[in-house]
N, C-alpha and C positions, 0 to 999 in steps of 0.2 A: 577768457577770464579764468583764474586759479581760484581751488578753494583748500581752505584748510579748516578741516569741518571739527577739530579738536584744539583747536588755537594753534598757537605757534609753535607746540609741541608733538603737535600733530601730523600725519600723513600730508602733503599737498598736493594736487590733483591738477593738473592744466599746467596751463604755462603760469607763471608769475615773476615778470620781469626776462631776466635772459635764462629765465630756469625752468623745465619741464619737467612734474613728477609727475607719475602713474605707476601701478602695479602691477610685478611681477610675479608668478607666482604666488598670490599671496600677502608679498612683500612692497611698501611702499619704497621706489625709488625716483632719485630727483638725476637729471642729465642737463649739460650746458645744452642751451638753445642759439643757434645764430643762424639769423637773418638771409645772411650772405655768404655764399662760398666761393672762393676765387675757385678758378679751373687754370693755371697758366698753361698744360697740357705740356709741359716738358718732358725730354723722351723718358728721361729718370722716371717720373712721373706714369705717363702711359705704361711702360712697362712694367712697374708696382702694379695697378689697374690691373693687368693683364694676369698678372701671379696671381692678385688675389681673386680676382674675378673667376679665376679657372677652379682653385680650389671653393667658391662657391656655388659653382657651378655642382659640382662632385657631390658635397655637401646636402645639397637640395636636391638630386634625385635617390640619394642615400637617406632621405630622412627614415623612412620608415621602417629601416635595418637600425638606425641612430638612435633611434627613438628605446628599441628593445636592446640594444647593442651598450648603449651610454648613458641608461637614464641615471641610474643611480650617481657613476661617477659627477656627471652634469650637476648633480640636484648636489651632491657635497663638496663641489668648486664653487657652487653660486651661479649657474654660465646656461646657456642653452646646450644642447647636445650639438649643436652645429658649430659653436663657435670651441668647444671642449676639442670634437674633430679636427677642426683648422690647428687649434695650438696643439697639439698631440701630434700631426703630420702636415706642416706648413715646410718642415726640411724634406722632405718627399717630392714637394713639387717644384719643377725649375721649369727657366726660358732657356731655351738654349738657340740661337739667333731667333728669337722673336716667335717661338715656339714652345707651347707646355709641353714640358714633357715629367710625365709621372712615374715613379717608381710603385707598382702596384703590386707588388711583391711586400714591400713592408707597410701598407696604410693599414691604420689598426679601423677599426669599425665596431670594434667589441670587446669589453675587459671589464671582466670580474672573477668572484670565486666561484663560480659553478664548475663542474666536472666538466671538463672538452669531450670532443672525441676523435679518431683517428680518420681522418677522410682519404679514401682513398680514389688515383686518377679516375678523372669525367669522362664520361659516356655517352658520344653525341649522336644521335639516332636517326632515324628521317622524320620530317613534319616538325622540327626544331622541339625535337622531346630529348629532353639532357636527362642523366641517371647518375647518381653518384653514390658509391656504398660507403660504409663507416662500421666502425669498429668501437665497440666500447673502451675506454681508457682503465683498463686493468689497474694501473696504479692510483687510482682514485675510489674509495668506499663509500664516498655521497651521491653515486651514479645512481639516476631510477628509473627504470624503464617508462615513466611517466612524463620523463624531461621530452622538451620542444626540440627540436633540431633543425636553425634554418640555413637554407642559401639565398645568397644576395651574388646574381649576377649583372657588370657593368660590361656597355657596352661601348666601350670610348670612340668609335667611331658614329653613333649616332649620338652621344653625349646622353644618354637615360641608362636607368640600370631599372632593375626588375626583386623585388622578395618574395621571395617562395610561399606557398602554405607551409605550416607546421608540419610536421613527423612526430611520431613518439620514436623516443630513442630504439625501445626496441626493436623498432621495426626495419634499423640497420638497412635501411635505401631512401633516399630523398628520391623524386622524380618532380620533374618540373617542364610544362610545358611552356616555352617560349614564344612569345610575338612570331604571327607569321612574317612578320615587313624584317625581322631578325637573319633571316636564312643568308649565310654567308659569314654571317657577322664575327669579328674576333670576340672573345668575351672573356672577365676575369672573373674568379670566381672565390668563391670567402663565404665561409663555413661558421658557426656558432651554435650555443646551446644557451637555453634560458631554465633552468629547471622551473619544480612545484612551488618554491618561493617566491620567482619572478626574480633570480637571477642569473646573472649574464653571466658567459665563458670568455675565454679570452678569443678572439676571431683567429681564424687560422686562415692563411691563405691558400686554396688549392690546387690554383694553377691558372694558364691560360688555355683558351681552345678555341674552335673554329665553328656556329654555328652546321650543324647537318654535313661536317667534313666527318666522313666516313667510306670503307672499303664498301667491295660489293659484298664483298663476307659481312660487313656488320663488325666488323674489328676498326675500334679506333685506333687514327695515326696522331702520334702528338702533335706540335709547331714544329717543337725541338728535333726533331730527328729529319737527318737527310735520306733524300731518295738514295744515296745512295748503300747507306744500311741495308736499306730494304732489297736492294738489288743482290749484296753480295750473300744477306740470307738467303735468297730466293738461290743463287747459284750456288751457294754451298747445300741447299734440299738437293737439287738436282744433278749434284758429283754423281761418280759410279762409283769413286771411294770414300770409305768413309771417312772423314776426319780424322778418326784415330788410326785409321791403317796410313792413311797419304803420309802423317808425319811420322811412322815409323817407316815407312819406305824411303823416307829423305834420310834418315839417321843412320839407316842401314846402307843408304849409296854412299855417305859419309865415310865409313867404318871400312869401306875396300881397301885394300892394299892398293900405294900409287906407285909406279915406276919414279925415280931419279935418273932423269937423262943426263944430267951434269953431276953426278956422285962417282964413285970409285967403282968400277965394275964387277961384277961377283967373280969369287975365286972359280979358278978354273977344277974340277975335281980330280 
């Protein structure tokens, strides 16, 4: 049973008829109510399902990055932060034969006027401890060494993502220890700032990496780079010439005078 505790001008609460209010926010609002929903499960159909179920998927292990990432926006659309998310980057996410596939390169997860800051490549260490440094954003004068600085890593192979504790900006390094059930795992990684007001940065994305993929040195290797970089660094350490002499000694075999066996033969003296 519905009530409308102010007459018919009033808020209404329950169902009444085919209509459901409750509030939001705050906010009294009323939604169609129905009974029945067909399912014909047409492939059109499951496949919608699939798109959107994925990016809710996303969505709901991001809340808590969303929540500080989109409040504001969310609250002057009218909308939840999950559903601001979805319409913000719902062109991000495709099937591609019957498969999500994500562009995580551009999902936004945070946008406001707070000062950003410059994050620089992730740092993946043993016992799934990630480090990432930052830079103050020189072109910005409302930076204060008081603002928040978080990371929000996902993990799309186990479908959960993880938000960091806070930083002060000062302190120019994030560290973040990881799940151990993690170790292995690809992860992406997005960056933001909430300053003293409780506003949000715009998110930046910082890259992808490999949980605990690290040298014996302790030097991380990106995704992006082939073995084989590494190798021909590795054999250009171990020339006996240097780089700079090898190509002046090619220049120099260049510059020899060459015999003409099919030219005119030199004058006799």
């Amino acid at each position: 049973m519905g009530l409308i505790p102010k007459g018919i001008t009033g808020p209404v609460i329950g169902k009444v008829g085919p209509a459901v209010g409750y509030l939001w926010k705050g906010k009294p609002c009323l939604r169609a109510y129905r009974e029945h929903i067909n399912f014909p499960n047409t492939e059109g159909q499951l496949r919608q399902r699939d798109w959107f179920l994925g990016m809710v998927r996303f969505a709901s292990q991001a809340t808590s990055a969303l929540r500080l990432g989109l409040r504001q926006r969310a609250n002057e659309a009218g909308m939840t932060e999950g559903n601001l998310f979805i319409l913000w980057n719902k062109q991000h996410f495709q099937l591609v034969d019957g498969v999500l596939d994500i562009d995580f390169a551009k999902l936004r997860i945070a946008a406001g006027s707070a000062a950003d800051v410059y994050f620089h490549a992730p740092m993946f260490k043993e016992n799934e401890v990630l480090e990432v440094d930052f830079e103050k954003n020189t072109l910005s004068l409302r930076a204060s060494g008081d603002d928040r600085v978080y990371l929000y890593v996902y993990a799309p192979g186990r479908g959960e993502g993880y938000l960091s504790a806070p930083t002060e900006r000062r302190s120019k390094i994030l560290r973040v220890q990881l799940p151990e059930a993690w170790s292995g795992e690809e992860v992406h990684l997005y960056g933001f700032v909430v300053d003293r007001e409780g506003r949000p940065s715009n998110s930046t994305y910082i890259g992808v990496g490999r949980v605990n993929h690290y040298e014996d040195r302790g030097r991380y290797i990106p995704l992006n780079k082939n073995w084989k970089d590494f190798v021909d660094i590795a054999n250009e350490a171990n020339s006996t010439e240097a780089p700079v002499e090898a190509v002046d000694k090619e220049r120099k075999a260049l510059e020899k005078p060459t015999i003409d066996l099919f030219g005119d033969p030199p004058e006799v003296p």
